[in-house]
N, C-alpha and C positions, 0 to 999 in steps of 0.2 A: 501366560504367553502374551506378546505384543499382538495387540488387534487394531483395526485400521478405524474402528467405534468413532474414536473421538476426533479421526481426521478424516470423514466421510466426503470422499471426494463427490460433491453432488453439485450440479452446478442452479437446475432450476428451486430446489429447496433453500437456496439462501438468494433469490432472486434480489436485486437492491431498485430501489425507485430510480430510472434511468434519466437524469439531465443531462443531455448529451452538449457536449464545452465542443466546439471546432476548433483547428489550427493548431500552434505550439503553444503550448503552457504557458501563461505568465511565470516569471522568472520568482522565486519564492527568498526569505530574507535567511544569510546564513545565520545560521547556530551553531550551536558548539555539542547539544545533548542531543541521540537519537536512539532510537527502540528498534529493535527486531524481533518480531513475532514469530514463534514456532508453536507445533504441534507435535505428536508423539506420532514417529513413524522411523522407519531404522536410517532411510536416507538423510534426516532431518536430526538425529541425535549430536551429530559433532558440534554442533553450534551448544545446549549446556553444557558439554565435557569442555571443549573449549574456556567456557565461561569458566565453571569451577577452575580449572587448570591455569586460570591468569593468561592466555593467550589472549582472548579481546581486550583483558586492558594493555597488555602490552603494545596491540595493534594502536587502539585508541590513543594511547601515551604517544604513540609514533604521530599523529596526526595531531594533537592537542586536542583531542574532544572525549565526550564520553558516553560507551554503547551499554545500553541496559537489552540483554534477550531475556525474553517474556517467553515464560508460558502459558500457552491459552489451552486450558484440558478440553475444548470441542474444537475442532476443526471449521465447523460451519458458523462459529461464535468471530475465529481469529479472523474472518475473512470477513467479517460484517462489520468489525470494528475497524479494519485496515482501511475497507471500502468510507467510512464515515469519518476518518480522519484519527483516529487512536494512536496508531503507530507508524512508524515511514518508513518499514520494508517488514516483508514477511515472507515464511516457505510454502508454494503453493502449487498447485500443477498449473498447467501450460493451457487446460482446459478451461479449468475453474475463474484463471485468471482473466479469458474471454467474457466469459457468462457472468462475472459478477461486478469485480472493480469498474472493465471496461465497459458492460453493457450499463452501469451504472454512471458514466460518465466520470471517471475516476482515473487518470493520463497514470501509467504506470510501468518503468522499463525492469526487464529483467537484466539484471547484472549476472547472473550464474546461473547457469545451464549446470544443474547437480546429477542428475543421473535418470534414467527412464527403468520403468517396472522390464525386465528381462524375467519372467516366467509368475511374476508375484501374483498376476491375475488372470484367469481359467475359465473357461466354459468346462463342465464337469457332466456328463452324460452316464445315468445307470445304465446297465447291462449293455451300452451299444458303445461301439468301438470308432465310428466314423463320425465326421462333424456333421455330415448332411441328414445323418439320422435325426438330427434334430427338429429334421422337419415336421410340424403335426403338433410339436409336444408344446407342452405349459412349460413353460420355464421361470425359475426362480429367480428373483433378481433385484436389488436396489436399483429402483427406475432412476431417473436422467443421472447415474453415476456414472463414472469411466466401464463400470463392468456394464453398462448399457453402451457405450463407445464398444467398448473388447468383442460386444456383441455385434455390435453393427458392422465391425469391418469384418468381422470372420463371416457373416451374412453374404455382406459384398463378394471376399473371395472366393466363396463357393457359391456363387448365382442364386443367392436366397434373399429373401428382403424379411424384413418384419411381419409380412401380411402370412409370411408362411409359418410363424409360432405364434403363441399367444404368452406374453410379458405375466406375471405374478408378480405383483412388488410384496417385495418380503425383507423385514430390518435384517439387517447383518447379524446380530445379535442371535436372532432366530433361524438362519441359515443353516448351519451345522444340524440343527435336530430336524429343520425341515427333510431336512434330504433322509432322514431314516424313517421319515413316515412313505406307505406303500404310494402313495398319492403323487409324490414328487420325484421326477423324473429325470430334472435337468436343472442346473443350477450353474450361475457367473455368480463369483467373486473372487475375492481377494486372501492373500495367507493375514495369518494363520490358518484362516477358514479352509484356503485350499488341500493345504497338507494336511489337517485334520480328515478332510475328506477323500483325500487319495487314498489316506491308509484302507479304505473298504474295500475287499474284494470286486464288487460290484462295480466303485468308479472307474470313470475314463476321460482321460484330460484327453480332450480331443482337439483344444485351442486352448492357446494362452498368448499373453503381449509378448514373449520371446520370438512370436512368430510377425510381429507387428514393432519390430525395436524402434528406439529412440520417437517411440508413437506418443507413450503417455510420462510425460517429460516431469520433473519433480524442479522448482526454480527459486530462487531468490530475488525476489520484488521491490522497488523501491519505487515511492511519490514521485514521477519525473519534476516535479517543481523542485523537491526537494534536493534530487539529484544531484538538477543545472545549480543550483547554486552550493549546493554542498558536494564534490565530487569525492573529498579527500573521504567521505562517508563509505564509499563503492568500493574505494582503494584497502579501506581498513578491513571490510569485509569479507573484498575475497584475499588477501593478505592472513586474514584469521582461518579461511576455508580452506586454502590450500598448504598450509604450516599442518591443521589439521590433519586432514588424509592422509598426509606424508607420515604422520605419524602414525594413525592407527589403520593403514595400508601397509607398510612394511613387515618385512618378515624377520621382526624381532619379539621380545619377551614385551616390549613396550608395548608392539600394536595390539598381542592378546591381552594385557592388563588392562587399556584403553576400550578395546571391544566388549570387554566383560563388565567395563564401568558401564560403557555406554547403553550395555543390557540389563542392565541394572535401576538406569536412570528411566528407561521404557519397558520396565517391569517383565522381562525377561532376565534367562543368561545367556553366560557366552555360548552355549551351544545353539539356543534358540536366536541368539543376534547375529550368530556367525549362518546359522542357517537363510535365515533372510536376504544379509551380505551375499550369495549364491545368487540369487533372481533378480537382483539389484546392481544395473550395470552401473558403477559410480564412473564419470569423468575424474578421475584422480590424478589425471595430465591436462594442465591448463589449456595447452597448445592446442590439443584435441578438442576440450570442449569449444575452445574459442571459432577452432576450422569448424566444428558441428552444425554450432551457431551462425557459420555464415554461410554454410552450405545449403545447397536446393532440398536435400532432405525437410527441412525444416520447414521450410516452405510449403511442401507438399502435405507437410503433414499437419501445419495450423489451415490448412484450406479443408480437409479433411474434418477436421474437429468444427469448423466454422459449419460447414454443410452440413453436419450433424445437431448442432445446434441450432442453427436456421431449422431442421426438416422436423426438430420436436418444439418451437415455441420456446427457446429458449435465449435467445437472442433480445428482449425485451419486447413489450408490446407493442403492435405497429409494425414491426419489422418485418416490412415487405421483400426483402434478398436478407443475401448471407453478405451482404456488402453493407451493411447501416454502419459497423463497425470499422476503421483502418487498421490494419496490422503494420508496425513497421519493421523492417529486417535490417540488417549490417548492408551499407551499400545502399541502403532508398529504398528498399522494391518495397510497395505496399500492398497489401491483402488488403481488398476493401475500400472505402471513403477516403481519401488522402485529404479530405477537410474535415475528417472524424476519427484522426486517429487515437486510438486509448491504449493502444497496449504496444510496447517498442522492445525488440530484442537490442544488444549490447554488447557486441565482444570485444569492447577495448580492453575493459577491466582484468579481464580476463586472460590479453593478449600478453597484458602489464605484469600479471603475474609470471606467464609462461619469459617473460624477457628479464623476469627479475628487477625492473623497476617501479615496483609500488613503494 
């Protein structure tokens, strides 16, 4: 089964040394060759099928350049390498992308708004049926992960805070057996982990991000230096993302051949990919993601994730508010520093796509 192992959404574990750059980017020299880094995760698989299938060089061919997608088998490896200059875009969440590139001083716009966890990740409770039962107990968990995020806001919504459980940090890896030892109580993570563990008489998903949508965002990153001077790079990309979905989203013999590759390629099958596909709300309409992107949701929701990372030290060291950081949004609004900005949303590309002019 596909496990989330090697793309461990963790934000303070890949902490980078933070030089914080002010203002806009110096403008960077075009090129012609550029990388896109991935990891093994179901939202994240179109980009190799793509590749084998000759769709990114077609794209590329369409622009005169050429895209090499990388795989990086750790998650917290691609992001350390993105963050130090290896590659000029990668697939990352919306959180990570905070906590690492940009606490690192690393200017980086998201071109593609790809899809948010819809039920992939759980608060999981034995023998007790309600969320606030969890008050009291030990709970199991990859600390400053998104299932520490998952955790925090289901805290929030039911008027609980962290002072009223006690955190276990426990690898992923060991999750599943943890929970069948008598000891363990309650546990956050993520599938496969979760469905393994539903199937026990005794669990109870009593929260999941289905209940927190478009919270923990899964996106496509690019160097803003690189960006500004290379845009036709942004244009090929989501020109190759959205040819993609279209195909392995439709209700033909292709999209199940493509899904079954694709579960294949992330060491699954089609049942176990297509199972995934279920809790995984993909934007497979550009339009949509691009309104997503410029909508207040979004907003609200990198404010949410920033306060979160401010309230654990995770925002780099020194960091007196949840404001050392600028967020930039469609339209200007900025989260944060507007002389610090490192991380910028993007829904042109996007826009280009849903109008058919890439």
């Amino acid at each position: 089964m596909l496990t989330r192992k090697d793309f461990l959404k963790s934000g303070v574990a890949l902490t980078a040394a933070a030089t914080m750059a002010g203002g806009t980017p110096a403008r960077a020299a075009a090129k012609k060759k550029f990388t896109l880094a991935w990891t093994i995760y179901v939202g994240w698989m179109p980009w190799p099928w793509a590749a084998e299938k000759g769709i990114v060089k077609k794209w590329a061919d369409k622009y005169g350049i050429e895209i090499d997608v990388v795989e990086v088998n750790d998650y917290s490896t691609s992001i350390n390498q993105y963050t130090s200059g290896m590659f000029d875009a990668l697939t990352i969440t919306n959180m990570d992308t905070l906590a690492v590139p940009a606490v690192g001083g690393v200017d980086s716009t998201s071109i593609i708004t790809g899809d948010y966890s819809n039920g992939n990740d759980a608060v999981i409770l034995k023998n007790k049926t309600k969320f606030e039962d969890i008050k009291g107990q030990n709970v199991n968990i990859v600390q400053y992960s998104v299932s520490q995020y998952l955790l925090d806001r289901g805290l929030q919504m039911h008027g609980l805070t962290e002072r009223d459980i006690k955190i276990v940090n426990t690898s992923d890896a060991d999750m599943a057996a943890a929970y069948l030892t008598s000891d363990v109580t309650a546990v956050v993570t993520w599938n496969p982990i979760v469905e393994q563990i539903d199937a026990y008489p005794t669990a109870h998903n009593v929260f999941n991000s289905s209940q927190i949508p478009g919270e923990i965002l899964d996106l496509v990153i690019v160097n803003t230096k690189t960006l500004e001077a290379n845009p036709e790079f942004a244009k090929a990309l989501c020109g190759i993302w959205y040819e993609t979905l279209g195909i392995m989203l439709a209700d033909t013999p292709d999209a199940k051949a493509a899904q079954t590759e694709m579960g294949k390629l992330s060491g699954t099958d089609y049942a176990g990919f297509a199972s995934q596909l279920k809790t995984t709300h993909l934007f497979s309409d550009p339009a949509v993601a691009a309104e997503f992107t410029k909508g207040s949701q979004l907003i609200a929701t990198m404010d949410h994730v920033r306060q979160f990372l401010f309230a654990w030290g995770m925002l780099g060291q020194g960091a007196t508010s949840p404001d050392v950081v600028g967020i930039e949004f469609p339209g200007g609004h900025v989260l944060g520093d507007p002389k610090n900005v490192q991380f910028r949303f993007n829904a042109d590309y996007m826009a280009m796509a849903a109008a058919k002019t890439l």
